[in-house]
VOGU-3710 file (C-alpha; in Angstrom, 3 decimals, decimal comma):
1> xxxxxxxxxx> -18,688/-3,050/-17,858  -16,788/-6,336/-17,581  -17,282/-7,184/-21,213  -16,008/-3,412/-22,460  -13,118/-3,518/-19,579  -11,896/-6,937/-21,660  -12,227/-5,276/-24,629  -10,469/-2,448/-23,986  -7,253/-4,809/-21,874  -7,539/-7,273/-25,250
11> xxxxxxxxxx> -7,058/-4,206/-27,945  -4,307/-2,401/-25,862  -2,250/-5,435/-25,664  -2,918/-5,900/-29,438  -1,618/-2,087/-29,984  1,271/-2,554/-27,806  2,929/-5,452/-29,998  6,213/-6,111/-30,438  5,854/-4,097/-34,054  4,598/-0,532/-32,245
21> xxxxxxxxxx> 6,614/-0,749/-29,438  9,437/1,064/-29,820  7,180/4,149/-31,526  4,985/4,041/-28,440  8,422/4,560/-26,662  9,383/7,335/-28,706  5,922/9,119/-28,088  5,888/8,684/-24,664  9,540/9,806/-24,599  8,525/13,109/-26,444
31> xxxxxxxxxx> 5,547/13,982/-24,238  7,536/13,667/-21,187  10,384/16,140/-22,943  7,475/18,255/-23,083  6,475/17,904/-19,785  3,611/15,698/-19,899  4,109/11,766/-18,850  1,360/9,184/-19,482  1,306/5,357/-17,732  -1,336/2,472/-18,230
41> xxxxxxxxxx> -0,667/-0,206/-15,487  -2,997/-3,427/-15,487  -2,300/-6,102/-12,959  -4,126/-9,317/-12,663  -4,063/-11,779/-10,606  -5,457/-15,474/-10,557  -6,206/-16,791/-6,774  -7,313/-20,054/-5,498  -7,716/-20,808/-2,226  -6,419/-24,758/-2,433
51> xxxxxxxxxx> -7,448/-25,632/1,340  -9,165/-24,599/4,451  -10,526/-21,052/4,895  -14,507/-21,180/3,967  -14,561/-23,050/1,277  -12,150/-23,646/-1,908  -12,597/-21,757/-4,480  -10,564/-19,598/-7,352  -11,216/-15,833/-8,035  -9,451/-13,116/-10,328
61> xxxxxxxxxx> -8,268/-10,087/-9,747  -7,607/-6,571/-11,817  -6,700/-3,525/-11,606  -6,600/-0,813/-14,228  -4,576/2,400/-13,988  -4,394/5,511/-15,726  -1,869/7,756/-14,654  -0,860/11,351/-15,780  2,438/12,955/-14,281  2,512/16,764/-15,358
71> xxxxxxxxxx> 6,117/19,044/-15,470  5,187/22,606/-14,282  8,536/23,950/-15,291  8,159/22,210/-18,955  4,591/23,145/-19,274  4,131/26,147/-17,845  7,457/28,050/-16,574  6,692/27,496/-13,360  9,866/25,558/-11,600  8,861/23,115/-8,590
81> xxxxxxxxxx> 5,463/22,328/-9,385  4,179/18,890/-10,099  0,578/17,998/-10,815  -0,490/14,290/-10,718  -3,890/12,096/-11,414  -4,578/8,713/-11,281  -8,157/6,520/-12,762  -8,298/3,850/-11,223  -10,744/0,233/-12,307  -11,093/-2,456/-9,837
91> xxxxxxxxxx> -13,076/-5,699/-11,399  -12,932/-9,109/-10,253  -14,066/-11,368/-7,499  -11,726/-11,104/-4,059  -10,213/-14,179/-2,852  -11,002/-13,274/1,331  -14,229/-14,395/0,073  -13,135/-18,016/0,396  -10,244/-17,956/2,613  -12,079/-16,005/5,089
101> xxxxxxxxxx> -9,091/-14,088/6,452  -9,110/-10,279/7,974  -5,991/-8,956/6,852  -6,730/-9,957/3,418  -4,550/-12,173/0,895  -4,566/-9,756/-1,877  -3,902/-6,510/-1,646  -5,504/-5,709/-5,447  -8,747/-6,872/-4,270  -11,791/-4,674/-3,757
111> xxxxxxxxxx> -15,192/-3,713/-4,603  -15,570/-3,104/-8,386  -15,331/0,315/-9,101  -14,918/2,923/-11,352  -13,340/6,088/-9,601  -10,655/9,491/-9,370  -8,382/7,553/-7,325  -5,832/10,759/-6,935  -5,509/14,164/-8,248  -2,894/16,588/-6,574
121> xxxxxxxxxx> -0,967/19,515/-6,878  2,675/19,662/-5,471  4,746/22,836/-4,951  9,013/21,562/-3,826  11,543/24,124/-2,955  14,005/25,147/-5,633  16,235/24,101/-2,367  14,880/20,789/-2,518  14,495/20,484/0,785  10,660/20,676/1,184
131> xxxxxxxxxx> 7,893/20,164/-0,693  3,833/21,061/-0,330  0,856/18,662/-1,598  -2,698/19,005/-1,396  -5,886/17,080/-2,901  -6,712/13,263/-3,575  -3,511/11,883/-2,030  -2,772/8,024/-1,046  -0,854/8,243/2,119  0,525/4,552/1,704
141> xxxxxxxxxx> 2,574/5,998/-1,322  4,794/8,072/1,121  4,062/7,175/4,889  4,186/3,438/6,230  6,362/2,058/3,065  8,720/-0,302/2,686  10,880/-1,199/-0,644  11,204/-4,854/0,632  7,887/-5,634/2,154  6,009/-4,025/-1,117
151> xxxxxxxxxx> 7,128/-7,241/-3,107  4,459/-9,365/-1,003  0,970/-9,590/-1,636  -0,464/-10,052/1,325  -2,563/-6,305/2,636  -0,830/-6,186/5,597  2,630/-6,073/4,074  1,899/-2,688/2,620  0,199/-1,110/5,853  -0,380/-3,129/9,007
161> xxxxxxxxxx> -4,461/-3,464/9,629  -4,033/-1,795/13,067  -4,039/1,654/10,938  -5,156/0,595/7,299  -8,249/-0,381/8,715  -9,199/2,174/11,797  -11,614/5,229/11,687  -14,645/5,116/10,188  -13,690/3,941/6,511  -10,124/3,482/7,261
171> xxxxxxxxxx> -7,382/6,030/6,004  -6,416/7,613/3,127  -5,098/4,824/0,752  -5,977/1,906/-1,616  -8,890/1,629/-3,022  -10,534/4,964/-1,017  -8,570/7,960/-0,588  -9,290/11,179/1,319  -8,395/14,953/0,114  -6,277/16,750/2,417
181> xxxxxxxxxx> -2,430/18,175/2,581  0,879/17,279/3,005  4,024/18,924/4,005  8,004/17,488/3,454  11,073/18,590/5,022  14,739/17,307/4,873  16,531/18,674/7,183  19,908/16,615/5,526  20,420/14,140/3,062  19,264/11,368/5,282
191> xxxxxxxxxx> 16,255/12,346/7,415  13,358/12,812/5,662  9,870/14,230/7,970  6,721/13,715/6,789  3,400/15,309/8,341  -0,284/14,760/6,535  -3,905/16,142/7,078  -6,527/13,847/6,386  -10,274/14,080/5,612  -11,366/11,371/8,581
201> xxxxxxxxxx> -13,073/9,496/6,227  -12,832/8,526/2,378  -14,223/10,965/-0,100  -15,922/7,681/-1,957  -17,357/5,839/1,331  -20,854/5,067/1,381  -22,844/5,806/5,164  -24,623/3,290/5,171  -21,219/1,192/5,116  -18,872/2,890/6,976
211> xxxxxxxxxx> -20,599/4,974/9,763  -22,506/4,701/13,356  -25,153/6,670/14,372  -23,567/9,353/16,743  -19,954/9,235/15,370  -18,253/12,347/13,502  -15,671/11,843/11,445  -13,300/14,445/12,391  -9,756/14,641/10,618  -6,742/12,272/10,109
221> xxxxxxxxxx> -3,149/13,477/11,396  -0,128/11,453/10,228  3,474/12,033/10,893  6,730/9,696/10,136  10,357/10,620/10,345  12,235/8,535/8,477  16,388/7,957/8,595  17,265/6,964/4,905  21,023/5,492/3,604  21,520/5,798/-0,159
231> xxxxxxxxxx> 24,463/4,753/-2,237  26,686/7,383/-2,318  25,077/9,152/-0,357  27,655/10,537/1,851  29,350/12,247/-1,203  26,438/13,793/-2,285  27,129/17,318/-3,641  24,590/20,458/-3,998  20,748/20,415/-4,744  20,398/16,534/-5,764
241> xxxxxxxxxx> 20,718/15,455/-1,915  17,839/17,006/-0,708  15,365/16,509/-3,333  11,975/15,379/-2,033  8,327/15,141/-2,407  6,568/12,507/-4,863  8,081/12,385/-8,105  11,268/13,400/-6,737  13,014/9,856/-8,301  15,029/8,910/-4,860
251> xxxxxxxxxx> 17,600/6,224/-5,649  16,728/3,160/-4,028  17,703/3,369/-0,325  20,357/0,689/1,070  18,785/0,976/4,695  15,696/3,385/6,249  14,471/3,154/9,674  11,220/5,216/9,995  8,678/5,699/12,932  5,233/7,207/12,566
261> xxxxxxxxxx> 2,256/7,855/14,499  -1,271/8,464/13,537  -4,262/10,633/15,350  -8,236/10,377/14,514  -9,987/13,923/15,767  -13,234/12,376/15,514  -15,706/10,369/17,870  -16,189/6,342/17,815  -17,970/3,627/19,327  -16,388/1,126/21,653
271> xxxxxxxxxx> -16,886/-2,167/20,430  -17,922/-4,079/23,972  -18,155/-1,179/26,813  -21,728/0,280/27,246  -22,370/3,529/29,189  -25,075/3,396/32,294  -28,154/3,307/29,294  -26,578/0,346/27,368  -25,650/2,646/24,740  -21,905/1,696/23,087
281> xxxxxxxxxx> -19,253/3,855/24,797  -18,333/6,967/22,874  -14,629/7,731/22,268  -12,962/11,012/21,539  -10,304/10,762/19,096  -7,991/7,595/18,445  -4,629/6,858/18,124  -1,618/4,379/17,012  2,254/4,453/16,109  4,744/2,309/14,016
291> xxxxxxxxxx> 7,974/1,269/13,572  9,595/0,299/10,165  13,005/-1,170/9,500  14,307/-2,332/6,173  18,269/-3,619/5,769  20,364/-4,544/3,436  21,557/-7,765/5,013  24,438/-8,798/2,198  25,443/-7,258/-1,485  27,932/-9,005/-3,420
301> xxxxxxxxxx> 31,148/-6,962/-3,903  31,571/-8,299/-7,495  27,940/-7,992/-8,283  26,247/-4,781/-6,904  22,530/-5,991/-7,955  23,003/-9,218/-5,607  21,633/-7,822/-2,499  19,906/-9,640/0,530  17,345/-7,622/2,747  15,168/-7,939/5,427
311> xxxxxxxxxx> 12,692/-6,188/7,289  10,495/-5,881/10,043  7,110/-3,855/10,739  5,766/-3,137/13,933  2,379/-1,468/15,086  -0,055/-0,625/17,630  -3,488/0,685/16,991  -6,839/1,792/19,186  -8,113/-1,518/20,294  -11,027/-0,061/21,887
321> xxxxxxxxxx> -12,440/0,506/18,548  -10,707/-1,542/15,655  -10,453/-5,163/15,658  -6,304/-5,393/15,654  -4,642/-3,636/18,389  -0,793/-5,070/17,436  0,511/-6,140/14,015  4,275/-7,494/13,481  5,896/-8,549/10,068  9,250/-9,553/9,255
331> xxxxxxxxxx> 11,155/-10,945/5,866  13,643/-11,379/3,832  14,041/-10,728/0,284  16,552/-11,500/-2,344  17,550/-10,631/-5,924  20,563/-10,702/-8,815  22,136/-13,742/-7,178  21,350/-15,628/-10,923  23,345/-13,861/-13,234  21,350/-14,996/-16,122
341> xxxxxxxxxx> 18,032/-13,068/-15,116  19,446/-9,926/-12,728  16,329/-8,011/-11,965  14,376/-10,980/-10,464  13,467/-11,131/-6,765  12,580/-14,133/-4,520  10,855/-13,417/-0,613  10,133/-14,917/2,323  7,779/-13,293/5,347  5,284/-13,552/8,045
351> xxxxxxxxxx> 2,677/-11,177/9,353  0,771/-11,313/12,194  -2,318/-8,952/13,473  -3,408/-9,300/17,266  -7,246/-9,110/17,901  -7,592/-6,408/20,923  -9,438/-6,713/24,499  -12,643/-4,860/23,422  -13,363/-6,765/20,629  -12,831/-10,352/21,884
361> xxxxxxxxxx> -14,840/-8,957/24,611  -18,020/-8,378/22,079  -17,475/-11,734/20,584  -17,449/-13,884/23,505  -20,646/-11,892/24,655  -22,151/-13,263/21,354  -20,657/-16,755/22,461  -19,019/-16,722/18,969  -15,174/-18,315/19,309  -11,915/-16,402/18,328
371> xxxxxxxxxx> -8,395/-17,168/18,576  -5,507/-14,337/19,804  -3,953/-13,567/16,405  -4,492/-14,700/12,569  -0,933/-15,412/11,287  0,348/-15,696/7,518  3,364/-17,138/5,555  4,204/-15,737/2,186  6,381/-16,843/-0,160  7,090/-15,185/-3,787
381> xxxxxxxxxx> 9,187/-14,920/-6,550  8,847/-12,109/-9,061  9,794/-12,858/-12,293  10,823/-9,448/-14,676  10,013/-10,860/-18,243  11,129/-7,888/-19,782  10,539/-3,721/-19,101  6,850/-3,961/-19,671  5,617/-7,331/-17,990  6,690/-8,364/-15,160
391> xxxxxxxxxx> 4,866/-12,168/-13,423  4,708/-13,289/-9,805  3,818/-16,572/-8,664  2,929/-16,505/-4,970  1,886/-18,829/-2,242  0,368/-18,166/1,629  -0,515/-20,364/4,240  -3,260/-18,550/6,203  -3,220/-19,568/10,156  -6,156/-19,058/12,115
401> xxxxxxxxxx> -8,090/-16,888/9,336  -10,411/-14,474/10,500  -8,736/-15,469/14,037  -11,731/-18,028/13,720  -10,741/-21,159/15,481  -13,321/-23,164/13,328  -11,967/-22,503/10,267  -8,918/-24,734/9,132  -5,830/-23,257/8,201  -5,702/-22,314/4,343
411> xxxxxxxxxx> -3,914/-22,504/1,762  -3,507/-19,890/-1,190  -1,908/-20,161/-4,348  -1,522/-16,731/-6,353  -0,174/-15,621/-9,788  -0,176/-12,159/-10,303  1,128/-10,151/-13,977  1,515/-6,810/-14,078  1,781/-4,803/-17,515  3,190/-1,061/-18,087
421> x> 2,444/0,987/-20,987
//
């Protein structure tokens, strides 16, 4: 599988040459007039853990996409409706390996696989103003996003572990999703509410892996209302102001402030408390809520693409039954302050994840040591070669990993690439 994925990366780089590349444009340009859009995205990365963690050690990283956007108007005369579906190929080692962190350094790596990553249908008002979707659906794509935080590499920058990794198998997002619905409103041009039902568990998750005798896995509700500023916004006229759902093709947002919540229907084990038999504690239902804010901080009033920005994530999760109770990350991010390469961006962040009660409870009843928190320092700079390749150096220094007080502080040095077809 390795040896054909190689292939396959090695003779798609050859076809996309300089020499084809503006006939690959044009095709791509006609099948999208026709309602039909086509994307290939690889990204690779190369990790090595330099210091501390485990052991040292280097792993890489890659991802594979296949993505096909369909136009129900174009195709079929049917104005509002979207259909999208997404292949996805995970290969590679996974750098946590060595470092020997929970939150997890890269947020590429996973188990090899081969799998339907997403498939939905999506139905938005000729009003704009709300918009229906239902199937294979990655709730990270909508809910608990940030523009500034998504240029890190570090897992918890894209979802904080107290909810990417709660339930059973953990939600509905990379590299298992879940099928289930999801509804969009805007009531004006700069609240947008979001509201999702979830499968409990992912439709790929093995038993043996991911569940405990007794527990059910019940459903997944998510909701997030989100307060958006947009250029221009203000002056927005008619039907473009209130488009929505995915697809939609926002203009990037000068400020959002956004706060969710999330609710498990099903039934799981406390980690340390034992009923009157010695069995685990069963639990019915679990919860958590979050806070996102992303700013722009400065933009230079002779240069509109010179912008500073920072953010700040904050969440709270069931620590009865997941490992993090808390999470907080800030940053700062900055790009188009060198004239001479505009789209570039350069950041600077920390994230934090805050082992709960119950399960430093369970370890120090297995005498094995843990520290409060694992922290992490990231810094990156994402250079944008040209439309189609874009490469990211990208180092992290890894404090307490695995909140394991025996394990030294690491050090991780990352370059990731990312290709678009």
């Amino acid at each position: 599988m390795k040896t054909l994925l190689q292939s396959v990366i090695a003779s798609t780089a050859l076809f996309c040459g300089q020499a084809l590349s503006d006939e690959i444009d044009d095709q791509k340009a006609r099948l999208t007039r026709e309602g039909v859009t086509p994307a290939l995205i690889y990204d690779g990365i190369a990790a090595a853990n330099t210091s501390g963690g485990i052991r040292t050690g280097t792993a890489y990283v890659g991802n594979l996409r296949l993505q096909l956007a369909l136009d129900g108007n174009k195709l079929f005369h049917a104005p509002g409706w979207t259909a999208f579906f997404q292949v996805l190929s995970i290969h590679g080692g996974q750098p946590s390996n060595f470092v020997g962190d929970a939150q997890g350094v890269n947020s590429y790596a996973a188990k090899p696989a081969l799998r339907f990553y997403e498939a939905w249908g999506q139905y938005s008002s000729l009003s704009g103003r709300w918009s229906l979707l239902a199937g294979r659906y990655d709730l990270n794509s909508e809910f608990y996003r940030l523009a500034s935080s998504g240029l890190f590499l570090n897992s918890s920058f894209g979802m904080g572990p107290e909810f990417s990794q709660s339930g059973i198998g953990g939600p509905s997002i990379f590299p298992d999703t879940s099928f289930g619905a999801r509804v969009t409103f805007k009531p004006s041009s700069s609240i947008l509410i979001r509201t999702a039902i979830m499968d409990g568990v992912p439709a790929n998750r093995t038993d043996e892996q991911n569940r405990f005798p007794g527990q059910k896995d019940g459903l997944l509700l998510v909701s997030e209302i989100a307060f958006l500023t947009r250029p221009g916004s203000g002056g927005s006229q008619g039907i473009s102001k209130y488009r929505v759902g995915r697809g939609a093709n926002f203009p990037a947002y000068d400020d959002k402030f956004a706060i969710g919540a999330w609710h498990y229907t099903g039934t799981f084990r406390d980690l340390s408390r034992v009923d009157s038999k010695g069995r685990p504690l069963q639990h019915e239902g679990s919860s958590g809520a979050y806070v996102l804010i992303d700013r722009t901080l400065f933009r230079s009033p002779a240069n509109p693409k010179a912008r500073l920005s920072g953010f700040l994530q904050y969440g709270v999760g069931d620590g009865r039954i997941n490992q993090f109770d808390s999470f907080v990350a800030a940053g700062l991010t900055a790009s188009g302050f060198m004239t001479s390469r505009p789209d570039d961006t350069f950041g600077i962040a920390l994230t934090s994840a805050r082992n709960g009660s119950h399960y430093i409870d369970s370890l120090n009843m297995q005498a094995i040591p843990t520290t409060t928190a694992e922290t992490s320092i990231e810094a990156t700079y994402l250079l944008q070669v040209n439309p189609r390749l874009a490469i990211q150096p990208d180092i992290q220094y890894v404090i307490h990993p695995g909140t394991n007080p025996t394990r030294a502080n690491a050090t991780v040095v990352q370059v990731h690439f990312q290709w678009m077809l």
